[in-house]
NUBAKE-919634 format. One record per residue: residue in three letters; x, y, z of N, C-alpha, C in turn. Coordinates in steps of 0.02 Angstrom, whole numbers, plus 50000, padded with zeros to 5 digits. Atoms other than C-alpha are relative to their C-alpha. Example, Ala and Ser with C-alpha at 12.3 -4.5 7.8 and 13.67 -1.06 7.14 Angstrom:
BEGIN
ALA500454994150000506154977550390500455006050000;SER499584994149997506844994750357499615005550037;
This chain:
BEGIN
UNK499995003350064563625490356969500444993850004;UNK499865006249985564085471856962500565000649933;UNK499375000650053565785468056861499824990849950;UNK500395006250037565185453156721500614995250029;UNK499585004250002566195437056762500324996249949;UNK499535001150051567585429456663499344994749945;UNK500435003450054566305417656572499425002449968;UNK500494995750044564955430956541500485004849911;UNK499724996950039566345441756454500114993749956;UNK499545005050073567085426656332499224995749981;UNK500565000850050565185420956295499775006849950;UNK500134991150064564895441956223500294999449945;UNK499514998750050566445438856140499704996749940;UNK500335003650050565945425156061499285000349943;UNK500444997550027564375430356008500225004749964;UNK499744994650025565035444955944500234998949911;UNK499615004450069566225434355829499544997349974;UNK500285006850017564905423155795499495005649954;UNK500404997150046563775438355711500335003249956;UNK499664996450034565085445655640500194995049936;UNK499665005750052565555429355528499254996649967;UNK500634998850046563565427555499499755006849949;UNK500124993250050563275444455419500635001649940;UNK499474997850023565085444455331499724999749922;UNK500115000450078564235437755150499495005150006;UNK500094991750048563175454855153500195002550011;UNK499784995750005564045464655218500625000749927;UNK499595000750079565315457655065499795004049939;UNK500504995450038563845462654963500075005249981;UNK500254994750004563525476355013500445006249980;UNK499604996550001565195484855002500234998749917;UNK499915001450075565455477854812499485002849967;UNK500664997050043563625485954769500335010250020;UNK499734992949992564295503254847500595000449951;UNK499304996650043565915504254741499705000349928;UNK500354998650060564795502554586499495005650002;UNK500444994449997563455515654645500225006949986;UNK500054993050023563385532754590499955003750069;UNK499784995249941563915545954729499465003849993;UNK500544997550008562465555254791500105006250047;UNK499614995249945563385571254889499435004650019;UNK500584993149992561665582454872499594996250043;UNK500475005849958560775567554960500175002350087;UNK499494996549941561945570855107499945006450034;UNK499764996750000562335587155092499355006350045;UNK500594995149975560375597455114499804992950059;UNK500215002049938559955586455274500505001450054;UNK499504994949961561665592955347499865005850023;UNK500204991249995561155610255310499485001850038;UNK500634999749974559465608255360500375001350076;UNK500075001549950560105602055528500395008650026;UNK499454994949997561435616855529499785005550013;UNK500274996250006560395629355496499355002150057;UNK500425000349924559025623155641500515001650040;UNK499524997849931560545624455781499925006349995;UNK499924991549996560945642455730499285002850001;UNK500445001549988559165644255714499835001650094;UNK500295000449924558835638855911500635005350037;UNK499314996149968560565647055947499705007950012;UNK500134992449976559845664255907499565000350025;UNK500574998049974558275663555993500074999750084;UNK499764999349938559095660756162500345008150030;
């Protein structure tokens, strides 16, 4: 495996920075529309279970 050279790494960086400071006005958004939204814990909560319930599920059939 080839080690990137000093100018591959500080172009990533940059890029990096550079999407991070394009997306910043939604992500702004997006985090000012969540603190007004209504909490949805059951939304969450049965696709957890679901998954929870498959493991133990495959668990006992072994």
């Amino acid at each position: 495996m080839e080690d990137y050279s000093t100018w591959e790494m500080l172009l990533a960086g940059l890029m990096g920075i550079g999407i991070i400071f394009w997306m910043k006005p939604g992500i702004k958004e997006t985090l000012k529309k969540s603190q007004e939204a209504k909490s949805d814990w059951m939304g969450l909560l049965v696709p957890i279970g679901f998954v929870i319930m498959f493991v133990i599920f495959l668990i006992s059939m072994v």
